[in-house]
C-alpha positions as CSV (number, residue, x, y, z in Angstrom):
1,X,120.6,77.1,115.4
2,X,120.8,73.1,115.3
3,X,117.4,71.4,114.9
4,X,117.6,68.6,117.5
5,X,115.1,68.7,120.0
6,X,116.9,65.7,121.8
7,X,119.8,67.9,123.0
8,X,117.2,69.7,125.4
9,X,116.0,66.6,126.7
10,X,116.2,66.0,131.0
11,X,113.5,63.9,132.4
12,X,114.4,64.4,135.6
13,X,114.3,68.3,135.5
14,X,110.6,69.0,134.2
15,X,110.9,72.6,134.9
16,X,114.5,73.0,133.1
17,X,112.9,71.1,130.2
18,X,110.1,73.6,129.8
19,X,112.1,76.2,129.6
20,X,114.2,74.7,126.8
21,X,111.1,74.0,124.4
22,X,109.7,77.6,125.5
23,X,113.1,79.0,124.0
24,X,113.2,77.0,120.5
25,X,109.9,77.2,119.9
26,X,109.6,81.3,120.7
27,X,113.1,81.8,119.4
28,X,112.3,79.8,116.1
29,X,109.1,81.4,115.9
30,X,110.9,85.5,115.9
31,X,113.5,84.3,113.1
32,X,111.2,83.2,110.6
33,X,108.5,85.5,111.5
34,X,105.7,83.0,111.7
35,X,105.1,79.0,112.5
36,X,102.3,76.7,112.9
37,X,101.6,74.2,115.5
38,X,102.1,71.2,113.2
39,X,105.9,72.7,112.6
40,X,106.7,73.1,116.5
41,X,105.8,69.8,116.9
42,X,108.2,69.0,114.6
43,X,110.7,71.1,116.0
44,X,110.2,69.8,119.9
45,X,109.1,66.2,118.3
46,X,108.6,64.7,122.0
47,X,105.9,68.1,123.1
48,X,103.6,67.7,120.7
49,X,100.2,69.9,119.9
50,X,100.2,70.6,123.7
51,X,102.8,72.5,124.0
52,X,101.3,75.5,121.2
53,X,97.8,75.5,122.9
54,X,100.0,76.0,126.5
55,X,102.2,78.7,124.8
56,X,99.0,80.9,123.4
57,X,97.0,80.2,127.2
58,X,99.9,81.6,128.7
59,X,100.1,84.8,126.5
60,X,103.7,83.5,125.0
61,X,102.2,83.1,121.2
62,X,99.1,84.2,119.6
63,X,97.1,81.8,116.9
64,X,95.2,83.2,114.5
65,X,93.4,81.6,111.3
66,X,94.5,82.7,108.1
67,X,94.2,81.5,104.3
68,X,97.1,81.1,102.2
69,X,96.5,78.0,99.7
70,X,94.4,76.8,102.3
71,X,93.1,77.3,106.1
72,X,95.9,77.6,108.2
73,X,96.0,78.6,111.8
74,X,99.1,80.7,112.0
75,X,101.6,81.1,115.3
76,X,102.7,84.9,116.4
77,X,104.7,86.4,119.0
78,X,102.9,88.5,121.6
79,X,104.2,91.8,122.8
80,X,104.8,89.2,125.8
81,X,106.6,86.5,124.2
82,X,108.5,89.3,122.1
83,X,110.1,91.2,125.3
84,X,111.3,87.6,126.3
85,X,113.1,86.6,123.4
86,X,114.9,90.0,122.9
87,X,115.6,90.0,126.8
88,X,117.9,87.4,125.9
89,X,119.0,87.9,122.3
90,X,122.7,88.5,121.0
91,X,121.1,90.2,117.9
92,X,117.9,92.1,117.0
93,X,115.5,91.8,114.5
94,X,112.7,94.1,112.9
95,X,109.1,91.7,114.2
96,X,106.3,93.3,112.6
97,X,104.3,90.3,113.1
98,X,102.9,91.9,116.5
99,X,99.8,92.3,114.0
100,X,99.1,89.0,112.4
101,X,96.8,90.4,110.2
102,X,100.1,92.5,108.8
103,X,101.7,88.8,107.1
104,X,100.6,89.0,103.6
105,X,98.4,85.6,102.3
106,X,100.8,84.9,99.7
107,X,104.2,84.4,101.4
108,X,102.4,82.1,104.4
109,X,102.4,79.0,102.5
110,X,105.7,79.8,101.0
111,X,107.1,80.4,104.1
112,X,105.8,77.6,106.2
113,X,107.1,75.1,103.1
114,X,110.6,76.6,103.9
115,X,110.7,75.6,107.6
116,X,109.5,72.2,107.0
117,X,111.7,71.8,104.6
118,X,114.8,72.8,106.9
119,X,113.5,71.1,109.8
120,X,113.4,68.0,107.6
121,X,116.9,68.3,106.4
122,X,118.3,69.1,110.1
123,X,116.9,65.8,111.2
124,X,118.3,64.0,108.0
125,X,121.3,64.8,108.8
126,X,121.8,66.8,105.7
127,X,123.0,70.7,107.9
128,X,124.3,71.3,110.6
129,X,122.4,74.7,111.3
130,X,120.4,77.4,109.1
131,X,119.8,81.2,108.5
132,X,116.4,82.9,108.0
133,X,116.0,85.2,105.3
134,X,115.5,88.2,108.0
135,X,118.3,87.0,109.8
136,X,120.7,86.9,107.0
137,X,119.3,90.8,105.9
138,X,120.7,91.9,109.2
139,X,124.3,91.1,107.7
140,X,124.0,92.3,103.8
141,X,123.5,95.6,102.5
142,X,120.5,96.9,102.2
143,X,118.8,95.9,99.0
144,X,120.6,92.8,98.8
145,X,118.2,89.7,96.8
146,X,118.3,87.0,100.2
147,X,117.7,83.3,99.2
148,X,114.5,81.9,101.3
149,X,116.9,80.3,104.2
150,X,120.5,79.3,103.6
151,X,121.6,76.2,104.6
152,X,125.1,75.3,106.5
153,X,126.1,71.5,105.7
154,X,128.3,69.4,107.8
155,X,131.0,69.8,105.2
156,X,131.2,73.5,105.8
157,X,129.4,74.7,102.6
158,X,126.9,77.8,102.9
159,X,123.8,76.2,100.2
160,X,121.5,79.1,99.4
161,X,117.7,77.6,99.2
162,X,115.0,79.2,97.1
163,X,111.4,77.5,97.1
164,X,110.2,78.1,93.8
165,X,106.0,77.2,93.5
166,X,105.2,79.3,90.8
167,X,107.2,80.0,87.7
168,X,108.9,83.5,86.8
169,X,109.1,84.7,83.5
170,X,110.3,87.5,81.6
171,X,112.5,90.0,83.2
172,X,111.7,88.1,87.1
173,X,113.2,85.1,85.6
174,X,116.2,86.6,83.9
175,X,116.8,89.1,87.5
176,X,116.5,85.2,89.2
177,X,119.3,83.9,86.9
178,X,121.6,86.9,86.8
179,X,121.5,87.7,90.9
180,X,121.8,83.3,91.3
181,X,125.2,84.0,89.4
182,X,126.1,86.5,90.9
183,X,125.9,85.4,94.2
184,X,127.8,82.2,93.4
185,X,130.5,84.6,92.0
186,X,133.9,86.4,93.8
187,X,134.0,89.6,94.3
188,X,135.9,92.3,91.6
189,X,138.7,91.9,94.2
190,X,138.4,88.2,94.6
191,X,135.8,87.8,97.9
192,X,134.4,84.9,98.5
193,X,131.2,84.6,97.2
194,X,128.4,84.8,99.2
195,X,126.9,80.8,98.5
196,X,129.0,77.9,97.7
197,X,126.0,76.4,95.8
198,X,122.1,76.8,95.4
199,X,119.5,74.3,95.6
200,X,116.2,75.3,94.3
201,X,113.3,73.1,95.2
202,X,110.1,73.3,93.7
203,X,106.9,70.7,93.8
204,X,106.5,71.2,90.3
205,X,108.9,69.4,87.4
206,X,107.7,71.8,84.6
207,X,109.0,74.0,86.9
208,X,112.8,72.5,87.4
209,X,113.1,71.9,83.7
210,X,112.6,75.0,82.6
211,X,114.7,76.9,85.2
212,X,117.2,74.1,84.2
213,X,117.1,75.4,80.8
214,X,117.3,78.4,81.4
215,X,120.8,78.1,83.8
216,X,122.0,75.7,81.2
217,X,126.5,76.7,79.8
218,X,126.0,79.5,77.2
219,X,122.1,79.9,77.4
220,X,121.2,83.6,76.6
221,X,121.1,85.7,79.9
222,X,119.1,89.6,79.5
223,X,120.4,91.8,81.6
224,X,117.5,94.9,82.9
225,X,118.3,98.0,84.3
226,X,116.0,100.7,85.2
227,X,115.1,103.8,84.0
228,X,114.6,107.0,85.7
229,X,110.3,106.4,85.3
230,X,110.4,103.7,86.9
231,X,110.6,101.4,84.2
232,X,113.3,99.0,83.2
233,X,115.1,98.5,79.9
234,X,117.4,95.8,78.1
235,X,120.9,96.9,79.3
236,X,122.7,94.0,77.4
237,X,122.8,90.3,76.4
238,X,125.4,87.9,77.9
239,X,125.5,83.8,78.6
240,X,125.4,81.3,81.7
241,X,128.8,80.3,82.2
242,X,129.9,77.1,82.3
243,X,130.8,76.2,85.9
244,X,127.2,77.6,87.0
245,X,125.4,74.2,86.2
246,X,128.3,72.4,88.8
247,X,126.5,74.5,91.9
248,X,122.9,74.9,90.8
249,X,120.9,71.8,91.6
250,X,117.3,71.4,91.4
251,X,115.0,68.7,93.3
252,X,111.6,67.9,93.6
253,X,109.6,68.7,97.1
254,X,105.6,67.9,97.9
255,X,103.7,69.4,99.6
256,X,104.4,68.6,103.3
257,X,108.0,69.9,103.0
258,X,110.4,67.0,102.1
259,X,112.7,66.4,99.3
260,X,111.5,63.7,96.8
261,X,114.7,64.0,94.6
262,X,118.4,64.1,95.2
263,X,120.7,67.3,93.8
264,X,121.4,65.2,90.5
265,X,117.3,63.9,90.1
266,X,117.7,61.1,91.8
267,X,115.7,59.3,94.4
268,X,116.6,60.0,98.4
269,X,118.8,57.7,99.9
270,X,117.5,54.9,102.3
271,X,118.9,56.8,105.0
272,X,116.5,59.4,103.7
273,X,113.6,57.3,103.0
274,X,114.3,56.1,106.6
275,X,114.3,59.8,108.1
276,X,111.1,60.4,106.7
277,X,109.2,57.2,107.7
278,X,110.5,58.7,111.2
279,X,108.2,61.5,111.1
């Protein structure tokens, strides 16, 4: 799903370009679940606020106020706006957002950081198109760990994103390391592997360096399995191989969803800087 608004744009055929922001906005709205009106403004840049407060009028969307980190006033699918996106959907997907009341306070802000963040890179120029975390379940097995939104870049390469706010420790952080590997590794009869690279962003440096640490060459890696109550257990010890540290970057974000730091800590390009000033 490509990101540029300016693809739908037709002056002269009001009606046709109605249509095309009704069907990003309500299709980008059932892949991620949930949006705000700041993030469809982003996505339709030219509509603006005006286009959310039509959408909810009209029965399309349903706003309600919620409190993550703080007050946010969260955009839904109706049963309305629902029927009209899978009227015209290649593939389903599970909505349980029907009842807003169901999304649980702390994957909102989590969530909402994720689109901004990809909305951001689609208009830097940086992917070419995305995949939703519930869109990407729909083609794993079931029980599979899914990365936040995985990113498609121009050059071909599949980037799997995690947005890391708060710190895992323990067992959380080695089951992050192990299932990071794994993912970036071929199959026992040499498949692909399911990411070319990962890019974990996080607005917190504490937070990079010691996840950098802990995906350093030959760092100790605990491996967990669990027991039949429920419980887990050290299965064994192993280490980070070395060619892990070649496609695991990690880069600073704030808080309004853009990168502050290139894959190898350094700053954005001008091209970058010049994106953003865009906004």
């Amino acid at each position: 799903m490509g990101c540029n608004a300016h693809e739908f744009m037709d002056e002269d055929n009001p009606r046709a370009q109605g249509e095309a922001n009704k069907k990003k906005a309500l299709v980008w709205t059932y892949n991620w679940g949930f949006s705000t009106p700041s993030i469809l403004q982003l996505l339709l840049q030219h509509a603006g606020m005006s286009w959310a407060n039509g959408a909810v009028k009209q029965g399309w969307m349903r706003k309600t106020g919620m409190t993550s980190r703080e007050r946010v006033r969260v955009l839904t699918l109706t049963e309305k706006g629902l029927a009209w996106v899978e009227q015209r959907s290649d593939q389903l997907l599970k909505y349980s957002e029907l009842d807003p009341h169901r999304i649980s306070p702390v994957t909102i802000w989590h969530n909402l950081l994720a689109q901004k963040l990809t909305l951001h890179a689609a208009r830097r120029g940086e992917i070419k198109s995305f995949m939703t975390e519930r869109v990407l379940a729909t083609k794993s097995a079931q029980g599979t760990k899914q990365p936040d939104v995985v990113w498609f870049s121009r050059k071909g390469e599949r980037i799997a994103v995690e947005v890391e706010l708060t710190a895992k420790w323990d067992r959380k952080l080695d089951d992050f390391v192990g299932k990071t590997i794994a993912a970036l590794s071929e199959g026992e009869d040499g498949q692909r592997p399911r990411f070319d690279r990962f890019e974990i962003l996080t607005t917190s440096r504490a937070i990079a360096r010691r996840y950098g640490e802990a995906f350093m060459p030959g760092t100790s890696l605990r491996v967990w399995r669990d027991t039949t109550k429920g419980t887990a257990t050290l299965s064994h010890l192993t280490e980070v191989p070395d060619w892990v540290h070649q496609k695991v970057s990690f880069r600073m974000i704030s808080d309004d969803g853009r990168i502050l730091t290139g894959p190898d800590d350094t700053e954005p390009s001008s091209a970058d800087r010049d994106a953003a000033a865009a906004d």
